[in-house]
Wavefront OBJ file of the C-alpha trace (Angstrom):
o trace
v -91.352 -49.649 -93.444
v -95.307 -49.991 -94.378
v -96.392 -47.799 -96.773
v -100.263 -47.479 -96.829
v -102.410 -45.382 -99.666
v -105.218 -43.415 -99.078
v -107.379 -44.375 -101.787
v -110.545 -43.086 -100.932
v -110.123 -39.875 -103.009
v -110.148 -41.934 -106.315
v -112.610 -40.395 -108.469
v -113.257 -38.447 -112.018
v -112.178 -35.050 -110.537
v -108.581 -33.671 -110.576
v -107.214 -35.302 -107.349
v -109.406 -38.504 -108.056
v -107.380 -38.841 -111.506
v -104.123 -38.750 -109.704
v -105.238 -41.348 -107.310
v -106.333 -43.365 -109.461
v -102.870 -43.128 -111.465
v -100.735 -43.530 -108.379
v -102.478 -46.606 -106.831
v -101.937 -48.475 -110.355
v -98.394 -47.406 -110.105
v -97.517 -47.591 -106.474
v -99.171 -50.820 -105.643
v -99.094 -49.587 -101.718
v -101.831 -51.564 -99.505
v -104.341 -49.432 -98.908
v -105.126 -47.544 -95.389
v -107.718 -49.440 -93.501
v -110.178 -46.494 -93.495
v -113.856 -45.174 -94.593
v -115.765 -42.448 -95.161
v -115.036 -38.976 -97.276
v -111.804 -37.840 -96.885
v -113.274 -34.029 -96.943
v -115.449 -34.590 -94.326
v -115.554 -32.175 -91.423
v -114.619 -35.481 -88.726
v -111.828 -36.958 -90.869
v -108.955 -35.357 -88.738
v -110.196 -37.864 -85.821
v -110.882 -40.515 -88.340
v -107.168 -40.497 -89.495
v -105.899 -40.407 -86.509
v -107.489 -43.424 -85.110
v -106.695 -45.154 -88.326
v -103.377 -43.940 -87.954
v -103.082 -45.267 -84.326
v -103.978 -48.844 -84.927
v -101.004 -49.006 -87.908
v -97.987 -50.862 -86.764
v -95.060 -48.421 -85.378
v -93.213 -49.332 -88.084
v -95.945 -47.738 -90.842
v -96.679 -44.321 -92.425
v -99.277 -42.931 -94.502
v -99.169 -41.228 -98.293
v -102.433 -39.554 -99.228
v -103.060 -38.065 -102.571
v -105.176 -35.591 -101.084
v -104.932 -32.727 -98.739
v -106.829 -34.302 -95.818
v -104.491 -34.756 -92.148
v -104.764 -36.263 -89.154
v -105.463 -34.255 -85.631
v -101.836 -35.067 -84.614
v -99.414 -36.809 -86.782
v -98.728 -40.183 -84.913
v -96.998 -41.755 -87.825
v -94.996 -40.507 -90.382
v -97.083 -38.480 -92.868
v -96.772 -37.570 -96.886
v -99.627 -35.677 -98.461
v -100.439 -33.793 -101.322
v -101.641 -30.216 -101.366
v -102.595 -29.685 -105.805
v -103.804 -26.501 -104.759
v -104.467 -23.492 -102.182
v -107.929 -22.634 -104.225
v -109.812 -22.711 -100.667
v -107.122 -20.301 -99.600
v -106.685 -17.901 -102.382
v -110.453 -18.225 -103.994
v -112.857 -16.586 -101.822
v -115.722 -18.174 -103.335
v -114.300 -21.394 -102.373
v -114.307 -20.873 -99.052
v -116.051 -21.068 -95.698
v -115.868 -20.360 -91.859
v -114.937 -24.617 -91.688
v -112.547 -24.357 -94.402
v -110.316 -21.528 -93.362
v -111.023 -23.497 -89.738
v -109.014 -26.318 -91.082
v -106.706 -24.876 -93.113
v -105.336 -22.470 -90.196
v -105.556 -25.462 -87.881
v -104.662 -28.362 -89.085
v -103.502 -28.033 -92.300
v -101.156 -25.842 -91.439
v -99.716 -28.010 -88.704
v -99.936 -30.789 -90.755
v -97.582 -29.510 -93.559
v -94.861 -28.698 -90.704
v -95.287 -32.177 -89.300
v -95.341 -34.439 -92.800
v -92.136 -35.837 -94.003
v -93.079 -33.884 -97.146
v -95.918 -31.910 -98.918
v -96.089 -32.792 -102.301
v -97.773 -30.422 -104.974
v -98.213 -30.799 -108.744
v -97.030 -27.369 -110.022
v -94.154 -24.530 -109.182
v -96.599 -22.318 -108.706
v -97.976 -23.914 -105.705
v -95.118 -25.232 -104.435
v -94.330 -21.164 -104.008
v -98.137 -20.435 -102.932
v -97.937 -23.433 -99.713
v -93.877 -22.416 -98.718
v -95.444 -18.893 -98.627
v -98.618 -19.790 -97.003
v -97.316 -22.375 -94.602
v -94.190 -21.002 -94.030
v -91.955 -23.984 -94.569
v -88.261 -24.675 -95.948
v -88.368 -24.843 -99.245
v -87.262 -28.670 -99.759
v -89.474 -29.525 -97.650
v -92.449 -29.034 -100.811
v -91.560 -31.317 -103.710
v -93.162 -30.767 -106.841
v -94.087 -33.811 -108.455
v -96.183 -32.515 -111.908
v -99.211 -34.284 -112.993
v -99.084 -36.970 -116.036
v -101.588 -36.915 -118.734
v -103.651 -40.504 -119.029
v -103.085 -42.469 -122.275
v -106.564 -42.848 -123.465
v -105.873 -38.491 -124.430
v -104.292 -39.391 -127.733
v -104.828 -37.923 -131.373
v -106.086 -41.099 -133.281
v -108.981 -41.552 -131.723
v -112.282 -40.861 -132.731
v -113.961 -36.865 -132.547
v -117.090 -35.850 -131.276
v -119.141 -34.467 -134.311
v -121.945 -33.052 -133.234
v -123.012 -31.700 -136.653
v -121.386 -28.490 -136.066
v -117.963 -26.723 -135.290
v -117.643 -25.683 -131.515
v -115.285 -24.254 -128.607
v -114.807 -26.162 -125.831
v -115.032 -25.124 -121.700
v -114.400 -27.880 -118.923
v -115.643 -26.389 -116.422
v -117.943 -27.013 -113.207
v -119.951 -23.746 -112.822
v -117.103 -22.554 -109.908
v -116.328 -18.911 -109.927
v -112.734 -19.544 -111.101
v -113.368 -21.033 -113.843
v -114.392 -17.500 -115.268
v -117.379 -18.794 -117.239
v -119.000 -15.768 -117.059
v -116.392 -13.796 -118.839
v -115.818 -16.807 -121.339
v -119.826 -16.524 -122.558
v -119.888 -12.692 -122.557
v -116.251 -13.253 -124.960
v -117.639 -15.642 -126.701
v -120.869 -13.688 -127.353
v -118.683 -10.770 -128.370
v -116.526 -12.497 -130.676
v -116.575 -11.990 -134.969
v -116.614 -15.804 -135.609
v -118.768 -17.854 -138.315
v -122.195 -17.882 -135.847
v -122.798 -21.348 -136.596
v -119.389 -22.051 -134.019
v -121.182 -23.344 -130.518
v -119.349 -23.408 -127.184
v -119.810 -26.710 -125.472
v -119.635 -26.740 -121.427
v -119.142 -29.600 -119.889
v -121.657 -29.841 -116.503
v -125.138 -28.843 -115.815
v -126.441 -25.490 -116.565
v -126.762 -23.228 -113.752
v -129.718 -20.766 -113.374
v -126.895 -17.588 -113.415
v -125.332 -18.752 -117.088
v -128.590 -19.740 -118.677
v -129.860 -16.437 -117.618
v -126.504 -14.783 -119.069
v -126.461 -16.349 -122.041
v -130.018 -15.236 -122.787
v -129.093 -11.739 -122.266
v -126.085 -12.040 -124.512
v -128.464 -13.835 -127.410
v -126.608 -16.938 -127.501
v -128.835 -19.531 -125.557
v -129.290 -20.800 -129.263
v -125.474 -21.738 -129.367
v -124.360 -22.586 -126.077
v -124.612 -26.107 -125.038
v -124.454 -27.798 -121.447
v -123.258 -31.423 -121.640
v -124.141 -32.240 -118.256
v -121.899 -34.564 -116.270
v -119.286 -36.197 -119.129
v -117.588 -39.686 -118.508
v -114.113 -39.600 -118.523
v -114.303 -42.083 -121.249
v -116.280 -39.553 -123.435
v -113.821 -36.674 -122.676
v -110.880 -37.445 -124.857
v -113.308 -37.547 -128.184
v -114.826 -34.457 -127.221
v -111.442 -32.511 -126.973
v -110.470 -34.183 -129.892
v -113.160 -33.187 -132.068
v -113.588 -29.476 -130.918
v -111.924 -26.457 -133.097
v -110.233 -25.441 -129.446
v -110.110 -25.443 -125.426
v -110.949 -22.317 -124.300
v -109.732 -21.992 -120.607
v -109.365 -19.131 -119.174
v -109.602 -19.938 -115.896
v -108.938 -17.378 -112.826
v -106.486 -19.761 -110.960
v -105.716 -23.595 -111.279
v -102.944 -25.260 -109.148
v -102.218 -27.215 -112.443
v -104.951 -27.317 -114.964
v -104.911 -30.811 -116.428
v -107.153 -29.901 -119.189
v -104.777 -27.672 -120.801
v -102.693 -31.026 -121.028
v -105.456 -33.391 -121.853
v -106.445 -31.105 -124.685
v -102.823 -30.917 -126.109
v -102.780 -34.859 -125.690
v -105.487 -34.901 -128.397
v -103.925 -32.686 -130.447
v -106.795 -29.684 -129.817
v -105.144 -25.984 -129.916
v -105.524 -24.337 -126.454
v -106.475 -20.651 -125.277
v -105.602 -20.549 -121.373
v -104.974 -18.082 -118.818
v -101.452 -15.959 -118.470
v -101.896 -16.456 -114.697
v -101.227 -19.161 -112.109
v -99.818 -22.467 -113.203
v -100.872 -21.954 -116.543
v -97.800 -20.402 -118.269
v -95.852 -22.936 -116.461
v -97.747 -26.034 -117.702
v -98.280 -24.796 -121.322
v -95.323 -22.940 -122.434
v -95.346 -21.503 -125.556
v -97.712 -24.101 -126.893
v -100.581 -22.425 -125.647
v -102.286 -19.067 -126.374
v -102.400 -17.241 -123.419
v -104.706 -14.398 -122.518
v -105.504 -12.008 -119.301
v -108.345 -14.061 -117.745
v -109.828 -10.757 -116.535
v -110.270 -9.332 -119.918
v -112.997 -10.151 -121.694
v -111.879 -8.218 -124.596
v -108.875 -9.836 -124.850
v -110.895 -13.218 -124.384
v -112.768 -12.565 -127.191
v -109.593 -11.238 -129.343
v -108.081 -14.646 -128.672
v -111.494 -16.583 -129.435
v -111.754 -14.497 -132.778
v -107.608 -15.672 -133.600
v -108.118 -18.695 -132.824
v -111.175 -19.713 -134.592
v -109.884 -17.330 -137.551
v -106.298 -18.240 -137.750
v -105.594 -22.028 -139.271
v -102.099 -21.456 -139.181
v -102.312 -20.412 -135.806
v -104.398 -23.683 -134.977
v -101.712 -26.068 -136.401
v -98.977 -24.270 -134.571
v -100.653 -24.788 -131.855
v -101.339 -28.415 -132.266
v -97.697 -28.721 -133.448
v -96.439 -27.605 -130.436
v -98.715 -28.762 -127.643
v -97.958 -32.568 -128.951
v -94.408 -32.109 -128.206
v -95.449 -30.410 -124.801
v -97.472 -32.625 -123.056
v -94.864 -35.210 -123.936
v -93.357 -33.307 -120.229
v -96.386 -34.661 -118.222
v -96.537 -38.590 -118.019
v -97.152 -40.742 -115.368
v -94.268 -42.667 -114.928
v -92.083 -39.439 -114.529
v -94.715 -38.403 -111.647
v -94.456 -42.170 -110.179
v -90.936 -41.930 -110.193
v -90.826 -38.434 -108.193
v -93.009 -39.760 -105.218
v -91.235 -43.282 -104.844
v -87.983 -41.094 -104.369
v -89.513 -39.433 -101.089
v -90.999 -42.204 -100.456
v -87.567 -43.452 -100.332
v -85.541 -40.695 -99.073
v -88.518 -41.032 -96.227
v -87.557 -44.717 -95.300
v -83.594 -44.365 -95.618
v -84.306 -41.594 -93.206
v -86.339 -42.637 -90.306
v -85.276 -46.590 -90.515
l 1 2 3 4 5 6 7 8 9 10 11 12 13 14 15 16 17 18 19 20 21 22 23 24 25 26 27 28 29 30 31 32 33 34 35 36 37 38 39 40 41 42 43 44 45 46 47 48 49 50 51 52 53 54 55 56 57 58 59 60 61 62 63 64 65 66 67 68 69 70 71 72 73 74 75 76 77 78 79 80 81 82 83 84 85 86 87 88 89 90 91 92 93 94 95 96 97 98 99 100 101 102 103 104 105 106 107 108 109 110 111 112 113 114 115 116 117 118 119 120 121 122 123 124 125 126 127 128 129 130 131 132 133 134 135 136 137 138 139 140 141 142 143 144 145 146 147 148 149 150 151 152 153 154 155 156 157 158 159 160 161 162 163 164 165 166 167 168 169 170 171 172 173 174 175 176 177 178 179 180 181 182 183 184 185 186 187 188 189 190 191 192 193 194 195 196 197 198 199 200 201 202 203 204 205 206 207 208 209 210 211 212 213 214 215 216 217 218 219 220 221 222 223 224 225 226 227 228 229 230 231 232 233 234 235 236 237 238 239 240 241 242 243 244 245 246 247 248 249 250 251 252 253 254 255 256 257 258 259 260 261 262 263 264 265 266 267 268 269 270 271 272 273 274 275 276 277 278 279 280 281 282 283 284 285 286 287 288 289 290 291 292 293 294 295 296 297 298 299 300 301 302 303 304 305 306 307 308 309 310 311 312 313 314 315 316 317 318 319 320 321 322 323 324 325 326 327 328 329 330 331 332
């Protein structure tokens, strides 16, 4: 049986990473196939692209795009249900093709893939589907997150928030925290993105404009120095389907505050601290241990080291070529 990739979501975001990872790994020919896999018309597109495979083919796709009907045997992956359970993600179009086809779509697949327990449970609920028929495959860290490598210094000590100005990523609640917080006032928070009109106007309310920095857009080549060289990850995000910044940080040896909720207990253990996203007060309580507490920091460090050693590549390699296989033995 052909095997063919859909590699058109590689990219710097979340899904692009895992592309990117799994088309080194996999070494699948790609699908014959352009334009954005999000796009409103790429149920058609698929479909035809589908159609002119050989009978003999079928079609992975590291992303959660489908086909209008599934013509040839089908593995996706869903990370996440964000456009589902985040109402600020969403849209008349999105819940369109989420009720319609993406819902078909995970009935008809061989097998929807996820990267986290917690959505496995969120798309068997959603979807209702058999419970092997989700396979959680995890998400890998990237070697180039490692701890001897060389920090961002800045000239001063800061907090660090990967983010992207979405709702979920609680930004809001992480500035007024931060703002709140009894820490030495020369600590900055570093964001990575561009600045949006709502937290530059926040953080000028909350008298920190003076110590909150936007990076703008960060290459992913810049990213592991700038974890590396920060006093922690704040990330106390509303809902991830995985979070791979919790990781990433841990890969660099960088003490992590994250949420209690989601995927987030499940990815980081006890090697995190982990706070009610909701609370600002508690926020800022874990901000002011954090920053405070250098025992704290290299327990922390200690034990997210031996954590992310959980999340590699090769593990999550292995875990699709087995339903890749069980997918060939099957229908052969």
């Amino acid at each position: 049986m052909n095997i063919f990739f859909d590699h058109r979501w590689a990219g710097d975001h979340g899904i692009g990473r895992v592309t990117r990872m799994l088309d080194s790994r996999l070494c699948l020919p790609h699908l014959n196939i352009s334009g954005k896999p999000s796009s409103p018309a790429e149920p058609l597109r698929l479909l035809f692209a589908m159609l002119k495979l050989p009978k003999d083919s079928a079609v992975f796709s590291p992303g959660y795009n489908a086909p209008l009907f599934m013509v040839r045997p089908y593995i996706f992956i869903i990370h996440d249900l964000s456009h589902i359970d985040c109402p600020e993600n969403n849209s008349f179009l999105k819940k369109l093709y989420y009720y319609v086809i993406m819902r078909k779509a995970c009935h008809s697949a061989f097998r929807v893939l996820t990267v986290s327990e917690f959505s496995r449970q969120r798309i068997i609920s959603w979807a209702k589907l058999p419970a092997e028929h989700v396979v959680n495959i995890g998400n890998g860290v990237d070697v180039c997150y490692r701890q001897d490598i060389e920090p961002h210094s800045p000239g001063y000590k800061y907090l660090l928030c990967v983010g992207n100005r979405k709702a979920h990523k609680n930004e809001e609640r992480i500035l007024e925290a931060f703002a709140r917080s009894k820490i030495d006032f020369d600590i900055r928070l570093i964001l990575t993105g561009n600045p949006s009109d709502k937290l530059i106007s926040l953080s000028r309310k909350l008298n920190v404009s003076n110590r909150v920095v936007f990076l703008g857009r960060v290459p992913e080549n810049d990213l592991p120095g700038l974890y590396r060289g920060a006093l922690a990850l704040v990330f106390p995000s509303l809902y991830e389907g995985f979070g791979l910044p919790v990781v990433e940080a841990m890969a660099c040896g960088t003490p992590v505050l994250a949420s209690n909720s989601t995927s987030m207990p499940e990815v980081a253990g006890d090697a995190a601290l982990l706070v009610d996203p909701m609370s600002v007060e508690l926020i800022k309580t874990g901000i002011e241990h954090i920053c405070s507490d250098s025992v704290l920091r290299q327990k922390l460090q200690e034990k997210g080291l031996q954590r992310v050693k959980l999340f590699n590549w090769d593990d999550v390699t292995n875990r699709v070529k087995a339903v890749i296989n069980q997918m060939e033995m099957e229908l052969l």
